[in-house]
C-alpha positions as CSV (number, residue, x, y, z in Angstrom):
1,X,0.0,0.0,0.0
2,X,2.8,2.6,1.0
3,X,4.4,1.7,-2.5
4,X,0.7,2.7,-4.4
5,X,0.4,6.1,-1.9
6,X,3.9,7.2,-2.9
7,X,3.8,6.5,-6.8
8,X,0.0,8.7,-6.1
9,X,2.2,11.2,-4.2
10,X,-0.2,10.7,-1.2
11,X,0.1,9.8,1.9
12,X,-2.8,7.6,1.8
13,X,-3.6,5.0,-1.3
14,X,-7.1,4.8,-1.0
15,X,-7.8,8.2,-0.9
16,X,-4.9,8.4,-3.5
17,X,-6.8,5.7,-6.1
18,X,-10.3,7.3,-5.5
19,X,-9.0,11.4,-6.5
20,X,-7.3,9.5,-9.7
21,X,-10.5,7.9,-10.3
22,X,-12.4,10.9,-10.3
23,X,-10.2,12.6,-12.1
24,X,-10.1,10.0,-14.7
25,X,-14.0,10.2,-15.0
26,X,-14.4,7.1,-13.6
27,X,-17.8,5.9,-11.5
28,X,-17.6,6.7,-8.1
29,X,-20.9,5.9,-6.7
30,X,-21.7,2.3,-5.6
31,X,-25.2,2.6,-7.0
32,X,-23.7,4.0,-10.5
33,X,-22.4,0.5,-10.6
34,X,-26.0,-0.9,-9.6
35,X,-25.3,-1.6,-6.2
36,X,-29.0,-1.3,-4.2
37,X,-28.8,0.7,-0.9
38,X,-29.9,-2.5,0.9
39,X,-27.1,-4.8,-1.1
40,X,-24.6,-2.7,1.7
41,X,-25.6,-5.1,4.4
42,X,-25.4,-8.2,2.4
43,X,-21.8,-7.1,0.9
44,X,-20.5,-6.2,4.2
45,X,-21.6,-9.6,6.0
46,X,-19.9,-11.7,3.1
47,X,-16.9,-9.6,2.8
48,X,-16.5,-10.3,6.9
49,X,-17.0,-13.8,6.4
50,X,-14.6,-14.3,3.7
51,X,-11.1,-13.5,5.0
52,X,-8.6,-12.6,2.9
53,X,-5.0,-10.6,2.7
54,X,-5.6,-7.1,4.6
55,X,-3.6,-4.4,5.8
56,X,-6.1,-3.9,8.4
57,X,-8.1,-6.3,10.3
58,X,-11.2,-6.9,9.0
59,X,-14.3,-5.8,11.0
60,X,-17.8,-6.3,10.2
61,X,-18.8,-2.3,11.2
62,X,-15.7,-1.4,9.4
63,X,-16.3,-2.9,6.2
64,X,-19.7,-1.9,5.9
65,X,-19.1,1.7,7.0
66,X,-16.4,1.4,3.7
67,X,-18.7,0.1,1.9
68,X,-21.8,3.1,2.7
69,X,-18.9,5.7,2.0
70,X,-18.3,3.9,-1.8
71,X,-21.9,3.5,-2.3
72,X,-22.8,7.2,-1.5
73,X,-19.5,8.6,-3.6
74,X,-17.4,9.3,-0.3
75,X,-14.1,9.2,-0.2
76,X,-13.4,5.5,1.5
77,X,-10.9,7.7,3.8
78,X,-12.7,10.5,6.0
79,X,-10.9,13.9,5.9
């Protein structure tokens, strides 16, 4: 991850992936993708039960906060 923030000149990759995204044009909105608002639960529930390689431990309320921040169009790191 460190590797991906510097090569965006960020500090942060995610935030540094989602400002080239928009940028780029590029959907930024969960539901632009045809994600439905009540799909967040469901996605956050098999994403928790479905370990895999993460920088961060992987919390249920976490992932689905993520998640509810992507399908609104926020940036998945707060300011």
């Amino acid at each position: 991850m460190s590797r991906i923030a510097r090569s965006l000149g960020t500090q942060d990759a995610a935030r540094g992936v989602y400002d080239l995204a928009g940028r780029l044009g590029a959907k930024g909105v969960l539901r632009d993708l045809g994600m439905p608002q009540d799909g967040i639960d469901l996605a956050a529930d098999l994403a928790s039960q479905s370990p895999y390689p993460n920088p961060r431990p992987t919390a249920r309320h976490a992932i689905g906060n993520l998640i509810a921040r992507a399908g609104g169009g926020s940036s998945p790191v707060e300011p």
